[in-house]
PAVEX-372111 format. One record per residue (C-alpha): residue in three letters; x, y, z. Coordinates in pm, whole numbers, padded with zeros to 5 digits, always signed. Layout:
ALAXYZ
...
***
This chain:
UNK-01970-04492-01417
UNK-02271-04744-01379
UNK-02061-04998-01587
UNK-01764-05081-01355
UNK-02031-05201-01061
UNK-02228-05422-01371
UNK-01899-05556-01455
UNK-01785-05616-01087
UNK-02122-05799-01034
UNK-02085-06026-01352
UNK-01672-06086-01265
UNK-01848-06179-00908
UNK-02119-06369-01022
UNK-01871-06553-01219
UNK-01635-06681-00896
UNK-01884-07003-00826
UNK-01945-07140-01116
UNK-01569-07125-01149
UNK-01522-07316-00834
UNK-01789-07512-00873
UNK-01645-07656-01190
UNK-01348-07702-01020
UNK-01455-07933-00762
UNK-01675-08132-01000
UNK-01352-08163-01258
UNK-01169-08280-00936
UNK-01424-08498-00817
UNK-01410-08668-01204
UNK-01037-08669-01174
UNK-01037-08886-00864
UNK-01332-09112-00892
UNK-01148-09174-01299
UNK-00860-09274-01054
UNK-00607-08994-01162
UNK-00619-09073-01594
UNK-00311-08943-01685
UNK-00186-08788-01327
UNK-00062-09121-01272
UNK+00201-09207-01504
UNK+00358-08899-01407
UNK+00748-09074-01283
UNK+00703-09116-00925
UNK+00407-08979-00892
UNK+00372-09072-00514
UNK+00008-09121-00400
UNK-00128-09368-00593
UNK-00508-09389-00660
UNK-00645-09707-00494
UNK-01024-09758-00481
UNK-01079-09886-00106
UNK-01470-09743-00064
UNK-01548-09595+00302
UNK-01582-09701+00591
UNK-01837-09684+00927
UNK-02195-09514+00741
UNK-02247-09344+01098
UNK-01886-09143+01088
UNK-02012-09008+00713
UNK-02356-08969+00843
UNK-02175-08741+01103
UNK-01918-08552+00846
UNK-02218-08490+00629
UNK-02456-08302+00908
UNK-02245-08236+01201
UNK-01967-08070+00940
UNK-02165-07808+00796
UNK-02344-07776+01044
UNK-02052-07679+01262
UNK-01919-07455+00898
UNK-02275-07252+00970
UNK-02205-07175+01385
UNK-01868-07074+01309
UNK-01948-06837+01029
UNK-02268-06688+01186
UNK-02036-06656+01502
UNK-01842-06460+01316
UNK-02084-06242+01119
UNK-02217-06219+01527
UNK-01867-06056+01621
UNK-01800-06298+01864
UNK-01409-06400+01897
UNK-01459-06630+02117
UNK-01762-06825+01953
UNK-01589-06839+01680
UNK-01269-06923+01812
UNK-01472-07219+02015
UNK-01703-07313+01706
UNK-01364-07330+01446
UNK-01195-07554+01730
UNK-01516-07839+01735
UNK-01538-07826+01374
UNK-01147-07961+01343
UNK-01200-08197+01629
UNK-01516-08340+01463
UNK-01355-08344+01108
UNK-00994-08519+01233
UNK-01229-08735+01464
UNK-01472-08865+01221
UNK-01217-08957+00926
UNK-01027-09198+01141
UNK-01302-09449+01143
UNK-01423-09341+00769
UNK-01136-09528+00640
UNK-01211-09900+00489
UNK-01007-10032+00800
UNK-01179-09819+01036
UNK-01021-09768+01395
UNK-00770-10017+01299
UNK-00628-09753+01019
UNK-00486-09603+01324
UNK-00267-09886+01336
UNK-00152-09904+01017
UNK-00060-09530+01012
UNK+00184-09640+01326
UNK+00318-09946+01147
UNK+00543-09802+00878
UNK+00667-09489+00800
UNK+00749-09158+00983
UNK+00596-09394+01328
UNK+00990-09518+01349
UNK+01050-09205+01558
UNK+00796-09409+01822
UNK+01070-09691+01825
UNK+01348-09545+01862
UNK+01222-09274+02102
UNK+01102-09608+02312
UNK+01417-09731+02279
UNK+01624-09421+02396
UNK+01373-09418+02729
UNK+01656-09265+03005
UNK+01882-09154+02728
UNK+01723-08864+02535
UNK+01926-08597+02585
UNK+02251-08792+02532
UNK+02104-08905+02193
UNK+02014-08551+02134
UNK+02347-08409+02179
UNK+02471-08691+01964
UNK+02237-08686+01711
UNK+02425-08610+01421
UNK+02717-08930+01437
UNK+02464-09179+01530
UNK+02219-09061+01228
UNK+02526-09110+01008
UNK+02608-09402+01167
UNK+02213-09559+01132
UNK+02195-09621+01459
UNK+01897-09396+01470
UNK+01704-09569+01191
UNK+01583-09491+00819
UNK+01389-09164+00909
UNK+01585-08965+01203
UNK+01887-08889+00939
UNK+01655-08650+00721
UNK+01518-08434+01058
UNK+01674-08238+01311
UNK+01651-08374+01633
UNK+01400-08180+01736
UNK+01144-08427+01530
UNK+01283-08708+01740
UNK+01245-08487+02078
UNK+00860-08440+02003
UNK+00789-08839+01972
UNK+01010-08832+02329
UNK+00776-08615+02449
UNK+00491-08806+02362
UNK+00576-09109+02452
UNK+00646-08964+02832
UNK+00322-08838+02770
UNK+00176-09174+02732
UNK+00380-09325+03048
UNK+00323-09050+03218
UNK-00020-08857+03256
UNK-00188-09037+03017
UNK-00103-09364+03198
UNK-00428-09585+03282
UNK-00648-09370+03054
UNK-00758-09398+02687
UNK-00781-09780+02770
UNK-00988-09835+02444
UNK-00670-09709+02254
UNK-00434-09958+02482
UNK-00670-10230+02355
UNK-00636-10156+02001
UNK-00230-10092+01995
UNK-00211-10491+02175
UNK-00358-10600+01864
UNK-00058-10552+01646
UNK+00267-10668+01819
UNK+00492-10368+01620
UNK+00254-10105+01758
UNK+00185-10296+02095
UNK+00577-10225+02178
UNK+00528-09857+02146
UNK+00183-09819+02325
UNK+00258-09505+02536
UNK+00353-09326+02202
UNK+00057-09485+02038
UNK-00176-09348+02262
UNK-00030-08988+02285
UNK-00013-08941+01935
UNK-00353-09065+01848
UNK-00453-08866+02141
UNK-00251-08562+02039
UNK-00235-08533+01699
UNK-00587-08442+01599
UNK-00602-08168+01903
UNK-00329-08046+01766
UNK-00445-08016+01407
UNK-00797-07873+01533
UNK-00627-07630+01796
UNK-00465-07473+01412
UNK-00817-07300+01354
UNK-00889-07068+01660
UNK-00489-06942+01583
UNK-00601-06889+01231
UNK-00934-06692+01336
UNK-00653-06492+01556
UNK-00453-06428+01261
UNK-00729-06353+01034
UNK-00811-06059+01246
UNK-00490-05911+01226
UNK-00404-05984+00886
UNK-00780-05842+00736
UNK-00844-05638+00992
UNK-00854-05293+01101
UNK-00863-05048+01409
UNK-01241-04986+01350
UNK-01516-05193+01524
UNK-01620-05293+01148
UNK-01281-05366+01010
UNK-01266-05573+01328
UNK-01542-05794+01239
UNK-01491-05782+00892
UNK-01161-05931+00992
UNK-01337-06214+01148
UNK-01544-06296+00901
UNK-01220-06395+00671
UNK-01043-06547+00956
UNK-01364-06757+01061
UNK-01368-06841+00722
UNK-00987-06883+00596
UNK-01052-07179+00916
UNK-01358-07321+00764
UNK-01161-07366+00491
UNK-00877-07523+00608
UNK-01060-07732+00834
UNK-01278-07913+00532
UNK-00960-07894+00326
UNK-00846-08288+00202
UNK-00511-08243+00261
UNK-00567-08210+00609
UNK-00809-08447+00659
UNK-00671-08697+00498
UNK-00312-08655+00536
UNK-00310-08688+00887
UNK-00111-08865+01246
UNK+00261-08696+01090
UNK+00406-08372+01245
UNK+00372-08244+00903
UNK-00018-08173+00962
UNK-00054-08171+01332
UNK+00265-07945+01386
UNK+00442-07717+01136
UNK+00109-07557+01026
UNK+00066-07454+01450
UNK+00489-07359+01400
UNK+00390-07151+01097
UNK+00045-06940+01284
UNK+00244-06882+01623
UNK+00546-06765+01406
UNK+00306-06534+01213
UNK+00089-06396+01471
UNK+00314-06182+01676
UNK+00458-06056+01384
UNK+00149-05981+01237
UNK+00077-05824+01571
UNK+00418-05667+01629
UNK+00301-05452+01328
UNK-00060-05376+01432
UNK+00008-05291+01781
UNK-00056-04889+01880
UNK+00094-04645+02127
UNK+00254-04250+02048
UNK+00447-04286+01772
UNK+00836-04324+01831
UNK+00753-04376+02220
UNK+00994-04630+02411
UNK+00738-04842+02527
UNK+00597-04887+02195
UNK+00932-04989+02033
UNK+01006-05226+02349
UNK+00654-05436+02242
UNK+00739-05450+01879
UNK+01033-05584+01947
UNK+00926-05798+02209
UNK+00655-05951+01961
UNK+00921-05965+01694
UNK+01079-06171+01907
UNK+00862-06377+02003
UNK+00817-06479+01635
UNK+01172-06546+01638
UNK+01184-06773+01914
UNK+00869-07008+01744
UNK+01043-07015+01430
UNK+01429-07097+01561
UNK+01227-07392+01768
UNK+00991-07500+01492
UNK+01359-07543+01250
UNK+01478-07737+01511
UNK+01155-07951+01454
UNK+01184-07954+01084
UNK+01355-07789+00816
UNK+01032-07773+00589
UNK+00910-07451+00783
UNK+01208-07250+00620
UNK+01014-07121+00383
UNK+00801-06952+00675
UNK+01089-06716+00700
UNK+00931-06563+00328
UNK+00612-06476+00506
UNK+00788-06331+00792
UNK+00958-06125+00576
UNK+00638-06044+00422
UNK+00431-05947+00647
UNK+00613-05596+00764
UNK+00645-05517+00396
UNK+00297-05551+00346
UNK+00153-05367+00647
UNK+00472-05119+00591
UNK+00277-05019+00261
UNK-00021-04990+00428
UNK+00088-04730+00726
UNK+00037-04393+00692
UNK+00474-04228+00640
UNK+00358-04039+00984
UNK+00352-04382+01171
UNK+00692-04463+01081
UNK+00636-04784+00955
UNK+00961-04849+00813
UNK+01126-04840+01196
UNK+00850-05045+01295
UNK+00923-05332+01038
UNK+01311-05262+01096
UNK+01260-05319+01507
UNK+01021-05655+01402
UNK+01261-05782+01169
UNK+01564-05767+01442
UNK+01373-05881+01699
UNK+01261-06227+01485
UNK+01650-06253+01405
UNK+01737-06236+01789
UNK+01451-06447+01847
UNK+01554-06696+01590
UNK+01967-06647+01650
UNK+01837-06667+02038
UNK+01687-06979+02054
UNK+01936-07182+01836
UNK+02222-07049+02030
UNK+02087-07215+02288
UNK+02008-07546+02147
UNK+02343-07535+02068
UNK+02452-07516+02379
UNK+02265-07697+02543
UNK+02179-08018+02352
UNK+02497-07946+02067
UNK+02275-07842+01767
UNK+02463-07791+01473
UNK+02188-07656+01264
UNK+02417-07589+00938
UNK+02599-07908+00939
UNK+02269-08120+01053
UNK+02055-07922+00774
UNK+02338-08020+00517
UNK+02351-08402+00619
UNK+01988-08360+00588
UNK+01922-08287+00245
UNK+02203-08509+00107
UNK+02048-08811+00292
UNK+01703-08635+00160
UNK+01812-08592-00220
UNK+01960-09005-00199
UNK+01625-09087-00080
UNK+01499-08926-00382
UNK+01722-09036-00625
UNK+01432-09223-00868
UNK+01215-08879-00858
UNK+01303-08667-01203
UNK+01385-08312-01035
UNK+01313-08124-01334
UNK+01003-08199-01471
UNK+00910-08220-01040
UNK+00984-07898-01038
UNK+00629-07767-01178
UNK+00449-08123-01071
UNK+00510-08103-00710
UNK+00243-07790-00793
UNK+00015-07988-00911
UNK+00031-08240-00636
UNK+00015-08010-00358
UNK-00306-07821-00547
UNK-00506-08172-00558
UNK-00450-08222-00223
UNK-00542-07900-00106
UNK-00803-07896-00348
UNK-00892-07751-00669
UNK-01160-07513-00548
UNK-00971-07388-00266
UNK-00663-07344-00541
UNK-00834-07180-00744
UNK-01006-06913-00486
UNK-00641-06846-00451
UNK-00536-06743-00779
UNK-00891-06602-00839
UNK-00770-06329-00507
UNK-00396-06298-00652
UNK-00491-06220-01006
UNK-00793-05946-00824
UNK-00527-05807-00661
UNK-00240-05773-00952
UNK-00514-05570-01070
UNK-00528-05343-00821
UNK-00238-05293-00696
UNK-00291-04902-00528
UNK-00533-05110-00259
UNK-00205-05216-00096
UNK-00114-04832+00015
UNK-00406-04827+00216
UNK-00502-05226+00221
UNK-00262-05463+00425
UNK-00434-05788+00295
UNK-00378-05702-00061
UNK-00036-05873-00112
UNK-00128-06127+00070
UNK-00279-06373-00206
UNK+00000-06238-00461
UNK+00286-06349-00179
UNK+00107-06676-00126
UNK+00118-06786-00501
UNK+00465-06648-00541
UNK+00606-06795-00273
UNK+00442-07139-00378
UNK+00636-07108-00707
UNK+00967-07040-00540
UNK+00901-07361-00303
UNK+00855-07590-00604
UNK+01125-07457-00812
UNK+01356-07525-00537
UNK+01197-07863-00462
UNK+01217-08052-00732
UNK+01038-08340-00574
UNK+00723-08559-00490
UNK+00549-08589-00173
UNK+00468-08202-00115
UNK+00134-08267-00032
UNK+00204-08388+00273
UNK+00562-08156+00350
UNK+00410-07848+00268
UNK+00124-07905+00473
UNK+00165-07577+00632
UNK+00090-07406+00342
UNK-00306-07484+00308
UNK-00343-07288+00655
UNK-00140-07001+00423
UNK-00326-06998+00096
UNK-00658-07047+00301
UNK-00593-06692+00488
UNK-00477-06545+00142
UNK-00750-06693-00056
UNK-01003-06505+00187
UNK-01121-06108+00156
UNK-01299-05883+00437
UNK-01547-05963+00497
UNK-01603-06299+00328
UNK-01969-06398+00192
UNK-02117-06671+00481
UNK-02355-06868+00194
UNK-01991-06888-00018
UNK-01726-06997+00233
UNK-02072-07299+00347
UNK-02103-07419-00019
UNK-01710-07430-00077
UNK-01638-07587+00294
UNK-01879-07892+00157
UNK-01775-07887-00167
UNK-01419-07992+00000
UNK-01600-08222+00253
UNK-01700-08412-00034
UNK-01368-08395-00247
UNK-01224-08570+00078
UNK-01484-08845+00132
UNK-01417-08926-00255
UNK-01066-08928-00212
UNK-01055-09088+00120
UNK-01260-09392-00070
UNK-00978-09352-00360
UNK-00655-09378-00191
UNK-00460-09644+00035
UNK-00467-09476+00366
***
């Protein structure tokens, strides 16, 4: 009997070393500039040695960042929600702050990320000023027909309704203010002609991203949590630091000012969340009320996930986790709590949510989701053409992990393999599936895939695999020393890449 807690302690003991070795092989990989990772066929991001930026923004990643790591974990070892919540929110404005003038360019990077790329939704949504909803209800012939640009034919309209939004934004109650931002978009004549967007998004995008972390504290709760004042905390713990982790995670510090980072990953929590709590939620068993929240909160779900795919078809695989969810907390409900109803009623109340909500798009602004979603990946898979789909298949894996990082990767697949080997845990456990679901369902995403660029399209996946990777409660001096081991994967790869 006094083995098995000797053995636990060693296989525990063991955990850092392994994740500190994975971080330093990472940190080797990168600085080496990506030996042999680079003449993978279109491999897409391309090392690029660029060194850093202003000393005073690294100066401020390096103490303000952990600093911030240690009030939101001691906030949550506290049992303070809303500390934590607060402390998880400065850290990711600090972090997505501070890496904009890191870069070699500095502020002007900001420019350059609204030059090229995904920042042709700014010009056309400038251009469409007074006629957004007619070019939403005709979004699919003029896609086809270009009209819309190079982007717009591989989104639903939705992605082109958001840039709309923000460039009203910036004409509208951000008009007059965030002058130093004005200044800097008159510098470059291409970015100059969509100012108002300019300033929204810069504006917007990095609250966005930061305002992820206080939903992922909510969810950590529910998700590692339990009805008990110490299953409460313990829940917490993990979700304070499943955010930590996310927050200091490269991909989404470096990857940053596309919808990919600053809004499926917020799609993905609010989908999640009343689910999660949908399934949590108490009152006497089989009462009317009870059933009329669950499916209210099901619902809900529904509603944020039909919007978010009218956003962006990348958050489809979101519907796995939904799906997930009941099945895990259904395993861990007593048979007298009737948890199979209770996933049943969650389930059907996401599908009217989700049926709900496009019915109405399609009435209202004529989405076609089928026909657009086709048109989509055609234009998507000619776009790809050059990119080897088979071999991407298990490389898109690989790309995804570096960008996430290594250590975080491999906490992941430390917690899945833990839990394959105790599989009973999830009777009584909720969170026990959770890392095995994570890792399958990144498998299934990559088989499907086939292609390069995941880091930045499955964005909303580090958020995922950060509150999988986490237990109840989660060790404070651990989640610090792996939140700046990943502060200092990013710096090296922010001074290793072109953007």
């Amino acid at each position: 009997m006094s083995q098995a807690p000797t053995q636990r302690a060693r296989v525990g003991a063991a955990l850092p070393l392994l994740l500190g070795a994975l971080c330093l092989a990472q940190l080797v990989l990168v600085a080496a500039g990506l030996p042999l990772v680079r003449t993978i066929p279109a491999w897409f991001y391309a090392p690029r040695p660029r060194g850093l930026g202003a000393a005073w923004a690294m100066a401020g990643v390096c103490v303000l960042g952990p600093w911030l790591v240690a009030v939101t974990v001691r906030a949550a070892r506290a049992g303070s929600m809303a500390r934590t919540c607060l402390a998880a929110l400065a850290l990711g404005l600090l972090t997505q702050a501070l890496f904009v003038p890191l870069d070699a360019e500095r502020m002007e990077s900001l420019l350059t990320r609204h030059e090229g790329g995904h920042a042709e939704f700014h010009t056309t949504a400038r251009a469409r000023r007074g006629a957004v909803l007619s070019t939403l209800r005709h979004y699919d012939e003029q896609a086809a027909s270009g009209e819309l640009g190079a982007f717009p034919p591989s989104k639903p309209p939705g992605a082109l309704a958001v840039y709309a939004a923000l460039d009203a934004l910036g004409r509208g109650p951000l008009a007059g203010h965030l002058q130093p931002l004005r200044t800097l978009a008159r510098e470059r004549p291409r970015v100059a002609s969509i100012e108002d967007g300019f300033v929204a998004a810069s504006f917007g995008f990095p609250l966005f991203t930061a305002l992820l972390l206080p939903l992922m504290v909510a969810l950590g709760v529910r998700l590692h949590g339990g009805d008990s004042p110490v299953e409460r905390q313990a829940g917490l713990q993990a979700g304070a630091a499943a955010a930590v982790l996310a927050a200091t995670s490269p991909a989404m510090l470096l990857i940053t000012y596309h919808l990919d980072g600053a809004l499926y990953p917020l799609f993905a929590m609010l989908t999640l969340i009343p689910v999660s709590s949908a399934m949590r939620v108490h009152g006497p068993s089989g009462g009317a009320a009870l059933s009329a929240r669950v499916l209210a909160l099901g619902t809900l779900g529904g509603v944020v996930f039909g919007v978010g795919l009218y956003v962006s078809y990348s958050l489809l695989p979101v519907l796995g986790l939904v799906l997930g969810v009941p099945l895990a907390f259904g395993l861990a409900t007593p048979h007298r709590a009737r948890p199979l109803r209770r996933a049943a009623l969650v389930l059907l109340g996401f599908a009217l949510g989700a049926l709900g909500v496009t019915a109405l798009l399609a009435w209202t602004v004529a989405f076609h989701p089928v026909e657009r979603f086709v048109a989509a990946m055609a234009y998507h898979a000619r776009w790809k053409a050059g990119v080897p789909s088979g071999p991407w298949r298990g490389w898109a894996l690989l790309e995804w992990a570096l960008y996430a990082g290594f250590p975080l990767v491999g906490l992941l697949l430390w917690r899945a393999a833990a839990s394959l080997a105790r599989l009973r845990d999830a009777r009584r456990i909720a969170s026990t599936l959770l890392p095995v679901g994570a890792v399958a369902l990144l498998l299934v995403m990559s088989a499907l895939s086939g292609t390069n660029e995941v880091a930045r399209m499955w964005l909303f996946m580090v958020p995922v695999a950060a509150l999988a990777a986490v237990s109840a409660p989660f060790d404070s001096r651990r989640v610090s020393a792996l939140a700046a081991g990943q502060l200092l994967l990013a710096l090296v790869m922010k001074a290793n890449q072109v953007w």
